[in-house]
C-alpha positions as a Markdown table, in Angstrom:
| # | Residue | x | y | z |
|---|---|---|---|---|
| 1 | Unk | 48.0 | -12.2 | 50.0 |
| 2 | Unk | 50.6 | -12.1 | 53.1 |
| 3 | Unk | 50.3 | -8.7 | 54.3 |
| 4 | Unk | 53.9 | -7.1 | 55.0 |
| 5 | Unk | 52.2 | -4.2 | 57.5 |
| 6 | Unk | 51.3 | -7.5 | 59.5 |
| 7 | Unk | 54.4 | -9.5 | 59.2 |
| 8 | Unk | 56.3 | -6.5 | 60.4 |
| 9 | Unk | 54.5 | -5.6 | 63.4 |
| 10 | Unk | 56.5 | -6.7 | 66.1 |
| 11 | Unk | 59.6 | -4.7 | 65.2 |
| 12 | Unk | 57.7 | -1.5 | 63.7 |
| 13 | Unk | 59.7 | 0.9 | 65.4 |
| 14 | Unk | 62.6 | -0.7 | 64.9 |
| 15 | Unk | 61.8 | -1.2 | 61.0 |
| 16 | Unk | 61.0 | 2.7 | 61.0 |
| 17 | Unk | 64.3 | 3.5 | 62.2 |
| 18 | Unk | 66.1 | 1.3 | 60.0 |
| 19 | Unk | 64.5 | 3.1 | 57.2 |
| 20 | Unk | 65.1 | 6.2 | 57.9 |
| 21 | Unk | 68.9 | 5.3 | 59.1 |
| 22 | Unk | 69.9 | 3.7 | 56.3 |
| 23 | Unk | 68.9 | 6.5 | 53.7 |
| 24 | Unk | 71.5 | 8.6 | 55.7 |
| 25 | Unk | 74.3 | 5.5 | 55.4 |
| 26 | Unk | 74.1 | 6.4 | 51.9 |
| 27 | Unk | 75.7 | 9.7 | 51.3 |
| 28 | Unk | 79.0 | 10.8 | 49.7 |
| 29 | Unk | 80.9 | 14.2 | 49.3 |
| 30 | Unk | 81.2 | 13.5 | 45.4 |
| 31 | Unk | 78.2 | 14.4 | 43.4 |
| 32 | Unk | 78.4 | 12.3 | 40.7 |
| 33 | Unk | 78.5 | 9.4 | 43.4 |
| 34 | Unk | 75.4 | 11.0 | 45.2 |
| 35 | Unk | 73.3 | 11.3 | 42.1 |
| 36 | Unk | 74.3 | 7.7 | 41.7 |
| 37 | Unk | 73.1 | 7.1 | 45.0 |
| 38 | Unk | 69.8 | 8.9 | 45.1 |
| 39 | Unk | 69.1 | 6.2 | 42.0 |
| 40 | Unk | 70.0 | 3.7 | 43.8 |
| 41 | Unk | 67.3 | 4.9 | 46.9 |
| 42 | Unk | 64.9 | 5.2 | 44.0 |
| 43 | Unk | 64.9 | 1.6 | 43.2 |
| 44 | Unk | 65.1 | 0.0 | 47.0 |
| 45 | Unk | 62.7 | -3.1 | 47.3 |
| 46 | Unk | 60.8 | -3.8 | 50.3 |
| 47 | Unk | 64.3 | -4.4 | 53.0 |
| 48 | Unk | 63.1 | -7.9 | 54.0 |
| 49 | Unk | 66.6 | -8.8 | 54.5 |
| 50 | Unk | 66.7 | -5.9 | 57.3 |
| 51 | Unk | 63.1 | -7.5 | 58.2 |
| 52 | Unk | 64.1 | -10.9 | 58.6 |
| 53 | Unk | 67.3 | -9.4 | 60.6 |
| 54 | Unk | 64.8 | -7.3 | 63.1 |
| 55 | Unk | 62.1 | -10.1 | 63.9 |
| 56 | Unk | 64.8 | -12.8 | 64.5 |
| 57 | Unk | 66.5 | -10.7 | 67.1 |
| 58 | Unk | 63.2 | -10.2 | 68.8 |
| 59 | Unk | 62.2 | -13.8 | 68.6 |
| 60 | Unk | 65.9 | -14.3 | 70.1 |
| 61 | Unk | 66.0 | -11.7 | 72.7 |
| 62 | Unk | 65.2 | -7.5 | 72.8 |
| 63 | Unk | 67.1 | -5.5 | 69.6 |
| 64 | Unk | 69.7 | -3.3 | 70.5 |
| 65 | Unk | 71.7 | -0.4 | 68.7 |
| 66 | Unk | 74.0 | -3.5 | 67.4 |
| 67 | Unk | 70.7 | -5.5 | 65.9 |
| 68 | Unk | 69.9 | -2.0 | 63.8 |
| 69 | Unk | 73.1 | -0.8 | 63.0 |
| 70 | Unk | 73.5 | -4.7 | 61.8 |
| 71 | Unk | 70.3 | -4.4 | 59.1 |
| 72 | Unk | 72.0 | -1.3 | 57.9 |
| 73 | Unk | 74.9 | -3.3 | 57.4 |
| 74 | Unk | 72.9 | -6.2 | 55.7 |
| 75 | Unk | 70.7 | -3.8 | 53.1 |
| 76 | Unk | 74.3 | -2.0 | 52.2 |
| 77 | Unk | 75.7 | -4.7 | 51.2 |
| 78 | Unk | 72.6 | -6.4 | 49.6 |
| 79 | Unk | 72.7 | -3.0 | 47.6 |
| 80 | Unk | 75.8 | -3.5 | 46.4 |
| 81 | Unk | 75.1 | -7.2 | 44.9 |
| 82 | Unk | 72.3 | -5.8 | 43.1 |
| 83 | Unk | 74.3 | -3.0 | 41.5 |
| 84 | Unk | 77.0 | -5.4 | 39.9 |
| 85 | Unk | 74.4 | -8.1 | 39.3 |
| 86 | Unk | 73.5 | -6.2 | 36.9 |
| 87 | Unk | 76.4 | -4.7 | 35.4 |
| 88 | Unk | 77.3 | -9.1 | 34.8 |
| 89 | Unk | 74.5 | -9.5 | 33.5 |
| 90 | Unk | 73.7 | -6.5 | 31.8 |
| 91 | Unk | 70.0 | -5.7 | 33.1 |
| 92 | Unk | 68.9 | -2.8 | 32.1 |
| 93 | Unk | 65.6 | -2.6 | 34.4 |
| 94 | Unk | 65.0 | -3.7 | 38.0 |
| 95 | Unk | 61.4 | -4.1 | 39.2 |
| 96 | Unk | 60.5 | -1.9 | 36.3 |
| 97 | Unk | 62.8 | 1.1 | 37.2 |
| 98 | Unk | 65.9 | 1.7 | 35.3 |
| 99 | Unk | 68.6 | -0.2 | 36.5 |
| 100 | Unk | 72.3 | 2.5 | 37.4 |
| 101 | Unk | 74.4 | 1.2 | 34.8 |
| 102 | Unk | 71.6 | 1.8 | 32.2 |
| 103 | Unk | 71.2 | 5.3 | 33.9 |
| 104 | Unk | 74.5 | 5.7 | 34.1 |
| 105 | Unk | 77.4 | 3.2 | 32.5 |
| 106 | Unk | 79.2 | 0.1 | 33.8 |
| 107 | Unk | 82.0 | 2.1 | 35.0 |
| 108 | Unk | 79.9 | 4.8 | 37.4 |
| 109 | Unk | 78.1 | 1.8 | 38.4 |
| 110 | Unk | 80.8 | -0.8 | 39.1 |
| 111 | Unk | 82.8 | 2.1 | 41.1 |
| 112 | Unk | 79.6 | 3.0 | 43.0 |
| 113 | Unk | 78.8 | -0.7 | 44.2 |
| 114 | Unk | 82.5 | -0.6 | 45.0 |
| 115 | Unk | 82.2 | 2.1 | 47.2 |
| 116 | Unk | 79.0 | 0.3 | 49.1 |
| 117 | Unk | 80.7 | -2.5 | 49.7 |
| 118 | Unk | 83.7 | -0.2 | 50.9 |
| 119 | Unk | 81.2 | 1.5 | 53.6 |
| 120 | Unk | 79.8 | -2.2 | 54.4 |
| 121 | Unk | 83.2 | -2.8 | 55.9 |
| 122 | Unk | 83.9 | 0.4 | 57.2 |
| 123 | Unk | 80.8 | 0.1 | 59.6 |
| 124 | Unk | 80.7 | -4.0 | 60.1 |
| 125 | Unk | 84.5 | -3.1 | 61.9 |
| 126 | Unk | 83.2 | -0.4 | 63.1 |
| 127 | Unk | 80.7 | -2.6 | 65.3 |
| 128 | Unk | 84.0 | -4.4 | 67.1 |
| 129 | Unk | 81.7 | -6.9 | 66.8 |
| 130 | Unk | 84.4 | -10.3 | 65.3 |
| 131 | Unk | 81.3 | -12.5 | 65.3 |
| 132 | Unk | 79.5 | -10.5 | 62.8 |
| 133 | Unk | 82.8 | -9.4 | 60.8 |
| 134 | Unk | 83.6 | -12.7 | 60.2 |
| 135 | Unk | 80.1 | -13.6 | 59.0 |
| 136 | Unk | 80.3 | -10.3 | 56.5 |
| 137 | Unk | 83.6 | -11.6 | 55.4 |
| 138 | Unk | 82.4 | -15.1 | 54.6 |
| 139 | Unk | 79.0 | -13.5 | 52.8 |
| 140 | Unk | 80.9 | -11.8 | 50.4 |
| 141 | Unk | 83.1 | -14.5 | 49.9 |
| 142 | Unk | 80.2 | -17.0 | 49.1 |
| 143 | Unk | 79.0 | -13.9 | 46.9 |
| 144 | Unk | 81.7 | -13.7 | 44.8 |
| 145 | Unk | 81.9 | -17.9 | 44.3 |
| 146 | Unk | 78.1 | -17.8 | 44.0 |
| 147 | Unk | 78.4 | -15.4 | 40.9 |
| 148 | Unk | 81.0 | -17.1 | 39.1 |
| 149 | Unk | 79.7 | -20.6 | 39.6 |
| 150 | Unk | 77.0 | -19.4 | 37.8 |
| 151 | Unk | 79.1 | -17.9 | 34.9 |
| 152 | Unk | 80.7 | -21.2 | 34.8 |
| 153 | Unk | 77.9 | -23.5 | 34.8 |
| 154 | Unk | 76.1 | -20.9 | 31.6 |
| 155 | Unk | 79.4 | -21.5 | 29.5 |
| 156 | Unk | 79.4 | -24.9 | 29.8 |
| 157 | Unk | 75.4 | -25.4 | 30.0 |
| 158 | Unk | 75.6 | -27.6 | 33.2 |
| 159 | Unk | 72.8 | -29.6 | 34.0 |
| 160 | Unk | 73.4 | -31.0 | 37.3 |
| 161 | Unk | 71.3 | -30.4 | 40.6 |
| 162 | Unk | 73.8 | -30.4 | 43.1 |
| 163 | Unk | 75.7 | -27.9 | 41.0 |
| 164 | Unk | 72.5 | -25.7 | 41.1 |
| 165 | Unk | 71.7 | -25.8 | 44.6 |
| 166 | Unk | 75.3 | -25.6 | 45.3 |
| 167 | Unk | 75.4 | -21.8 | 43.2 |
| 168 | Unk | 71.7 | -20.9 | 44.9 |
| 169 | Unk | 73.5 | -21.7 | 48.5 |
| 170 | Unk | 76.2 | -19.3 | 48.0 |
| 171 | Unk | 74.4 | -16.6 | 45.6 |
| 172 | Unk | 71.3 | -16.3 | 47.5 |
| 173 | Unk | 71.1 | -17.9 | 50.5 |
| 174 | Unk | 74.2 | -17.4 | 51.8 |
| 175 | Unk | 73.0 | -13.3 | 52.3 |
| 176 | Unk | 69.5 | -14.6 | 53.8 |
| 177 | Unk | 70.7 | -16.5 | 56.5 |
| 178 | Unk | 73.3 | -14.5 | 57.5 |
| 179 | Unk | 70.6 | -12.2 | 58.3 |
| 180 | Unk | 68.7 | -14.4 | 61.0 |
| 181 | Unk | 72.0 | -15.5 | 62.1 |
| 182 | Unk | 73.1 | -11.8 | 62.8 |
| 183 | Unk | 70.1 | -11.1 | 64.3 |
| 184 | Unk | 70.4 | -13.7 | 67.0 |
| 185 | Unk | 73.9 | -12.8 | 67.2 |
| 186 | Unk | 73.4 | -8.9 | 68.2 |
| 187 | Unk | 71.3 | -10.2 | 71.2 |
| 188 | Unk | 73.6 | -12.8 | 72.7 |
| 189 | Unk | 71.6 | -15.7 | 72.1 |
| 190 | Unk | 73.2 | -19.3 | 72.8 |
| 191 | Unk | 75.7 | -20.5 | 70.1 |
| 192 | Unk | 72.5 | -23.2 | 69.2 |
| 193 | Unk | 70.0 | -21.0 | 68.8 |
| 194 | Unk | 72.2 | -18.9 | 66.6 |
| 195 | Unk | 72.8 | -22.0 | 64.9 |
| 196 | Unk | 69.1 | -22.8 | 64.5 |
| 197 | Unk | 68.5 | -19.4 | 62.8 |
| 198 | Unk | 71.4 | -20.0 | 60.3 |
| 199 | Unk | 70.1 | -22.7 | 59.1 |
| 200 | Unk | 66.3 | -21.2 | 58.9 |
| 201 | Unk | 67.9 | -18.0 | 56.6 |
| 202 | Unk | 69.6 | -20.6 | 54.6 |
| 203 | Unk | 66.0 | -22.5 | 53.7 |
| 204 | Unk | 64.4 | -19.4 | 53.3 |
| 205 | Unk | 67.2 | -18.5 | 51.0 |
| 206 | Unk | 66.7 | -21.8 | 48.9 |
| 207 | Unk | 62.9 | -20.5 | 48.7 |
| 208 | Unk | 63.7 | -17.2 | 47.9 |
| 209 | Unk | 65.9 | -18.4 | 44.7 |
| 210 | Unk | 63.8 | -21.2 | 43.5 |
| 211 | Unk | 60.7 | -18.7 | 43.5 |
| 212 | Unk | 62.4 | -16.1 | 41.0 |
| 213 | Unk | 63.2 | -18.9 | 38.9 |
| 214 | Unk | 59.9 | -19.7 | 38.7 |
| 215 | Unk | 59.0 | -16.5 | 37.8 |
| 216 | Unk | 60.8 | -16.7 | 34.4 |
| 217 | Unk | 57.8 | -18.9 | 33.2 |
| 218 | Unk | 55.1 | -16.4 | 34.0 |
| 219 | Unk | 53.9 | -13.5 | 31.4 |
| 220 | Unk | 52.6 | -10.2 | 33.6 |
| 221 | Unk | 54.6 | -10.2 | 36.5 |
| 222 | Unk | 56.2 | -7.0 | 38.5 |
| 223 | Unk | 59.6 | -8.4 | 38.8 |
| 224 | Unk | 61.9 | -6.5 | 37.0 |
| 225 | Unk | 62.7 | -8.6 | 34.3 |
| 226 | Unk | 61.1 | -9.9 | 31.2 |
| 227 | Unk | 59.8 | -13.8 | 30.5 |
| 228 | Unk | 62.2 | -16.0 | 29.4 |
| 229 | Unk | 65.1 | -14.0 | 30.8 |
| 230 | Unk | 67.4 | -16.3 | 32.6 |
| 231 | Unk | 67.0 | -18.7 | 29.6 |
| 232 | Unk | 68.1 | -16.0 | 27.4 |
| 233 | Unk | 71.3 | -15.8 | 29.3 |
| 234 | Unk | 71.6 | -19.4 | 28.9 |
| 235 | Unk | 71.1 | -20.0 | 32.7 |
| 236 | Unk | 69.3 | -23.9 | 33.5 |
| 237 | Unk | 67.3 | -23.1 | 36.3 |
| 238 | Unk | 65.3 | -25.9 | 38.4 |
| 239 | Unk | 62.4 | -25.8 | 36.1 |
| 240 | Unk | 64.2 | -26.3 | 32.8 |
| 241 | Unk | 67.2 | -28.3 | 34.9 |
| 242 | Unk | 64.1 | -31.3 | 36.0 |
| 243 | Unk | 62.5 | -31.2 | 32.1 |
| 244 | Unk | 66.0 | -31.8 | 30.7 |
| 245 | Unk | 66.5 | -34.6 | 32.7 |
| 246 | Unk | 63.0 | -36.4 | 32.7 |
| 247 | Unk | 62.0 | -35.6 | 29.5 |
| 248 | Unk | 62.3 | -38.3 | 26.6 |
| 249 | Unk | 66.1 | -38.4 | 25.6 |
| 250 | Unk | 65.8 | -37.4 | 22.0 |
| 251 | Unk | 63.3 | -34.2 | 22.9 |
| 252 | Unk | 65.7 | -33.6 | 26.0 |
| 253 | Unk | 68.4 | -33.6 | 23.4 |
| 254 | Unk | 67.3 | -31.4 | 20.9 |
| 255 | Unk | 66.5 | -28.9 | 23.3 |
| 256 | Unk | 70.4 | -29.0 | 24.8 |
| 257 | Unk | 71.3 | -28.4 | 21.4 |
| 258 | Unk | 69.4 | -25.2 | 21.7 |
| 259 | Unk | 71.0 | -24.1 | 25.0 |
| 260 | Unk | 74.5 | -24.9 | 23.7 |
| 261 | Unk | 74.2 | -23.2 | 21.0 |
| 262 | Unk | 73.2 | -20.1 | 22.4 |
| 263 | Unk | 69.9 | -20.2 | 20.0 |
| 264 | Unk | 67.9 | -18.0 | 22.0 |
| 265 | Unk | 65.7 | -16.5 | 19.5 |
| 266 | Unk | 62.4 | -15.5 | 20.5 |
| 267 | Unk | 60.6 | -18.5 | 19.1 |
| 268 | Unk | 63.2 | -20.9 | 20.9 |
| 269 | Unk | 62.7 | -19.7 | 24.4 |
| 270 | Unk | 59.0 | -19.8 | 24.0 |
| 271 | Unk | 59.7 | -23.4 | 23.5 |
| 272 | Unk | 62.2 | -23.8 | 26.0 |
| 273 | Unk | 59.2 | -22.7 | 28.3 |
| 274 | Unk | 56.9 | -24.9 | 27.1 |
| 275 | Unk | 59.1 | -27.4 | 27.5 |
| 276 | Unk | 59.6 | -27.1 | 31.3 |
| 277 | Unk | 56.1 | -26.8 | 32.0 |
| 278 | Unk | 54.9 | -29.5 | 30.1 |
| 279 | Unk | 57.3 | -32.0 | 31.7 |
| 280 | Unk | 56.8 | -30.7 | 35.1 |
| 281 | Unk | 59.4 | -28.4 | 35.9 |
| 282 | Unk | 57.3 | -25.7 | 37.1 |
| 283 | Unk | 55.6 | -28.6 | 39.5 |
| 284 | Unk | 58.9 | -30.0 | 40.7 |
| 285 | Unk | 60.6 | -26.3 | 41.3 |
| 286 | Unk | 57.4 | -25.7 | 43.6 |
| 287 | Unk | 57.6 | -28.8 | 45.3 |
| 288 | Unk | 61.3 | -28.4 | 46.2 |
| 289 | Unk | 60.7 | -25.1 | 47.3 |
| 290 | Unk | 57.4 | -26.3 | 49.3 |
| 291 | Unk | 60.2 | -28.8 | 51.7 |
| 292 | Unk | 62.3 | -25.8 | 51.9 |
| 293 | Unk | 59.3 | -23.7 | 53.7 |
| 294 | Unk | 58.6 | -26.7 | 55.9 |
| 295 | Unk | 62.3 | -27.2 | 56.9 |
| 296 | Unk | 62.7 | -23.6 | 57.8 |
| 297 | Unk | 58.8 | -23.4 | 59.5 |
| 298 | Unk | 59.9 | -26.5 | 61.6 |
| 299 | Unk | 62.8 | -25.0 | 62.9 |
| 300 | Unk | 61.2 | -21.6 | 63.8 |
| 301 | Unk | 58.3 | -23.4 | 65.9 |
| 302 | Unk | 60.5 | -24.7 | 68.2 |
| 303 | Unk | 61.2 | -21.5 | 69.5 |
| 304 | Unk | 59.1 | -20.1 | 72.2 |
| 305 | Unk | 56.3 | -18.1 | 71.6 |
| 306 | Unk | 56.0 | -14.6 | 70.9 |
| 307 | Unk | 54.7 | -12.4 | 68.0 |
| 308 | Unk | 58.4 | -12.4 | 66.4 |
| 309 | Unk | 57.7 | -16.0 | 65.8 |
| 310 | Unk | 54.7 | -16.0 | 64.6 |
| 311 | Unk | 56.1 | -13.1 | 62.2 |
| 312 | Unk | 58.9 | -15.4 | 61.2 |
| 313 | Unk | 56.3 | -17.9 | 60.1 |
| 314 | Unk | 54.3 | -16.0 | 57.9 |
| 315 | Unk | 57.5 | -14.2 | 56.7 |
| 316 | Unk | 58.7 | -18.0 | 55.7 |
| 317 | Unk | 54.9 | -18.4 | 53.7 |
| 318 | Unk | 55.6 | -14.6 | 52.2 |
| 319 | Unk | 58.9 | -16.1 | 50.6 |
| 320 | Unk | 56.7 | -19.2 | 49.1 |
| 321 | Unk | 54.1 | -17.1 | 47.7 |
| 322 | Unk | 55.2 | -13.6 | 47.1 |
| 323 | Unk | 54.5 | -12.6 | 42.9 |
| 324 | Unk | 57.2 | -10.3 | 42.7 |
């Protein structure tokens, strides 16, 4: 297993004053806001957003106050996707910690994401930096589309690959690779280099995405969510997408019937499941995500070396083969 302590190394200081920075970004005068927020603080992952933001900057150039005030920034407003991802689609638990709008309501936690994402601008301006305005700006943007191209293709049960790596692009890894191309921003590096990192954060991304989706196949995993979950909200991820369309066209066919119906009783999405893995979804879903990892790990060797490289690489292998 990819050790984070390891991974993070070259930017340790820098990681610890990120963390301890952006517990004080989140404050607010109103207490039913800061209880809100202290949940929220409860629940915070592992910041590899922040992470990959940090060691791109030093495989780019030397971090500045700009670089850490930027992964502030970044984990804000990743904060504030999770909180309305899962008032849409009502989750009730996030890596097995009660999610705010089950705490709370909808309402307290819609208005508290709001107020994230309010304080996400307030500081990206704050910078002066346009660069990295415009690249906040055109995140939540590609957010926003991400979300409801997803709505979209559940109501209508598309099954279309393009469509789904299309959605993944702008829901996931539009976040992720504005991350590495921040970092190299806050430390002036050339317009191809920033380029280069852009597209790196955008593989990653892709990895990132098609990883949780394979997740939903496994029993006895620390992810926050139960087996069978995305299927239950009638979402055709990669797996399930690659079964429908190789499968024989009469099985395929009866199990569409399932998904437009919305007949997602418990024995139907164990057989959904089934489904994908026995015609190879799970195998195709890595395989993708395998010439993902290699796109992003050829573009990150190029760059000269230094231990922020070499974290970059493992971070890219950590995104393959993480379990949670």
């Amino acid at each position: 297993m990819i050790n984070k302590l390891q991974i993070i190394q070259p930017v340790a200081s820098e990681f610890e004053q990120f963390e301890e920075d952006f517990s004080k970004a989140l404050h607010s005068e109103v207490p039913l806001l800061q209880t809100a927020i202290k949940r929220v603080l409860c629940s915070n992952g592992k910041h590899i957003r922040p992470m990959l933001l940090l060691l791109t900057a030093k495989a780019c150039g030397s971090p500045t106050v700009i670089t850490r005030e930027a992964a502030i920034i970044i984990e804000i407003l990743h904060t504030t996707t999770l909180i309305h991802d899962d008032v849409v689609d009502e989750t009730k638990q996030r890596r097995g910690v009660a999610s705010l709008n089950a705490i709370f309501d909808n309402r307290i936690a819609v208005l508290t994401g709001d107020y994230l994402l309010a304080g996400t601008i307030l500081r990206v301006v704050a910078t002066e930096n346009i660069a990295m305005i415009k690249i906040v700006a055109r995140v939540c943007h590609e957010l926003s589309e991400g979300e409801l191209m997803q709505l979209d293709n559940t109501e209508k049960h598309t099954v279309n690959e393009d469509d789904y790596f299309k959605m993944i692009r702008k829901k996931t890894a539009s976040l992720i690779s504005a991350c590495s191309e921040i970092g190299a921003i806050t430390v002036n590096a050339p317009p191809e280099t920033v380029r280069k990192c852009c597209l790196f954060g955008e593989y990653l991304g892709y990895c990132f995405q098609i990883k949780d989706d394979i997740f939903d196949y496994y029993d006895d995993l620390n992810i926050g969510k139960p087996t069978g979950n995305d299927i239950r909200e009638g979402k055709i991820t990669l797996p399930l997408l690659y079964a429908l369309k190789t499968a024989p066209a009469e099985e395929a066919a009866h199990y569409m019937d399932i998904i437009t119906a919305q007949n997602f009783t418990a024995e139907n999405v164990t057989a959904l499941i089934a489904f994908a893995k026995q015609h190879g979804g799970i195998e195709y879903a890595g395989q993708r995500l395998m010439e993902y990892k290699q796109k992003a790990i050829e573009i990150i060797r190029r760059f000269p070396e230094s231990e922020a490289r070499d974290s970059l690489l493992l971070l890219a292998d950590y995104f393959a083969e993480r379990v949670n």
